[in-house]
N, C-alpha and C positions, 0 to 999 in steps of 0.2 A: 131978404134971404141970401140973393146972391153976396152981401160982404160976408154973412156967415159964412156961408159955404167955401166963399175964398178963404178966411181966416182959419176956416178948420185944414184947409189945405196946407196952407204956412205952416199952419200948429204940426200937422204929419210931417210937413217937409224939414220943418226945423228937429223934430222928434229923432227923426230917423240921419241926417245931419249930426244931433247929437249922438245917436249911435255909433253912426259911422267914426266921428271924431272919435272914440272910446276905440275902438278896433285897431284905429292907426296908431294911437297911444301906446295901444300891447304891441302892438305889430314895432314899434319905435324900440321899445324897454327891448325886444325879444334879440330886435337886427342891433342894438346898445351892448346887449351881452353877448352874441356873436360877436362882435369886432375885438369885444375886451380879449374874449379866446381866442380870438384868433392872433392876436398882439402877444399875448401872451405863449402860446406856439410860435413866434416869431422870435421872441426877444429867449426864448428854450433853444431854439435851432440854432440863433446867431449864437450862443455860449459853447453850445456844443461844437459848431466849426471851430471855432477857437481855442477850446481845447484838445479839438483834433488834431489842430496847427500847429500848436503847444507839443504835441507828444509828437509829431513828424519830424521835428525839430529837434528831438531828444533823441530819437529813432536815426537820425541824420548824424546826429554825433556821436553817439554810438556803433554805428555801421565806421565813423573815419577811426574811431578807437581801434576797433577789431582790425583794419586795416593794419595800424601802425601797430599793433603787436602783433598779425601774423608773418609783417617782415620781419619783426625784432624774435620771432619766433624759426623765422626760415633763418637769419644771420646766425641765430644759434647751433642750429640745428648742421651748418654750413662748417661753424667754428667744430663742433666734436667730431664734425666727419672727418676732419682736417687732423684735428689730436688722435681719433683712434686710427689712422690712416699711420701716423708716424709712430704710434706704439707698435703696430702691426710689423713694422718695416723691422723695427727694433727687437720686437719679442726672438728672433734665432738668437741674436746675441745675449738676448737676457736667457734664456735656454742653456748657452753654452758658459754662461759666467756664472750661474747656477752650479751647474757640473763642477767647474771649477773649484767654487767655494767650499762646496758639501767635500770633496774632494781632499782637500787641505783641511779640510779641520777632520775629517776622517783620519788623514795623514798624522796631525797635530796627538790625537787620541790615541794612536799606535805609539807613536812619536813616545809619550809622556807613559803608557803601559809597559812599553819595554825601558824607558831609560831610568824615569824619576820617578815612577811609584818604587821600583828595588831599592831605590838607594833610599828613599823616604821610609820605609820599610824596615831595610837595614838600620838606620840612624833611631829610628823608633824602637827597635827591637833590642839595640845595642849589640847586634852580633858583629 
């Protein structure tokens, strides 16, 4: 009896051995698909730094753009102050060469009302 009793002992210990074998199996499959996810959240994160990279670098060149056209914007800005600065200086004399002109052809209209409408007149009329 005692080798029975051994061998029924084996039989449980190998039974439960078998068991246990089956548990680590799951327990293997379960930490198998963790790692894939977690690889998988790895290899998501790394694409996203690198797109972020990508776009700071865009962000980067764009920020020197805006640079170089708000001096090409201040150079402008530099250049009209400069032209309306010397219109300004100028507008009395455009003022007074106005006066001027209205002036003379005012004259010019009098000028032509008294001399060459009579005589155009005259010469039309036959008198």
């Amino acid at each position: 009896m005692p080798d029975q009793t051994i061998l029924a002992v084996l039989e449980h210990k190998i039974t439960s051995m078998h068991s246990d074998m089956g548990e680590v199996r799951n327990v293997l499959k379960e930490l198998t698909a963790a790692i894939n996810r977690l690889a998988l959240v790895e290899e998501r994160q790394s694409q996203l730094s690198l797109t972020l990279e990508r776009a700071f670098k865009v962000l980067d060149r764009i920020e020197e753009r805006a640079e170089v056209d708000r001096k090409d914007v201040r150079n402008e800005i530099a250049k009209l102050d400069t032209r309306v600065n010397i219109l300004e200086v100028a507008e009395p004399m455009q003022k007074q060469t106005s006066k001027w002109v209205i002036a003379g052809i005012t004259g010019l209209v009098a000028l032509m009302a008294t001399t060459i409408v009579p005589r155009l007149l005259h010469l039309l009329m036959g008198v």
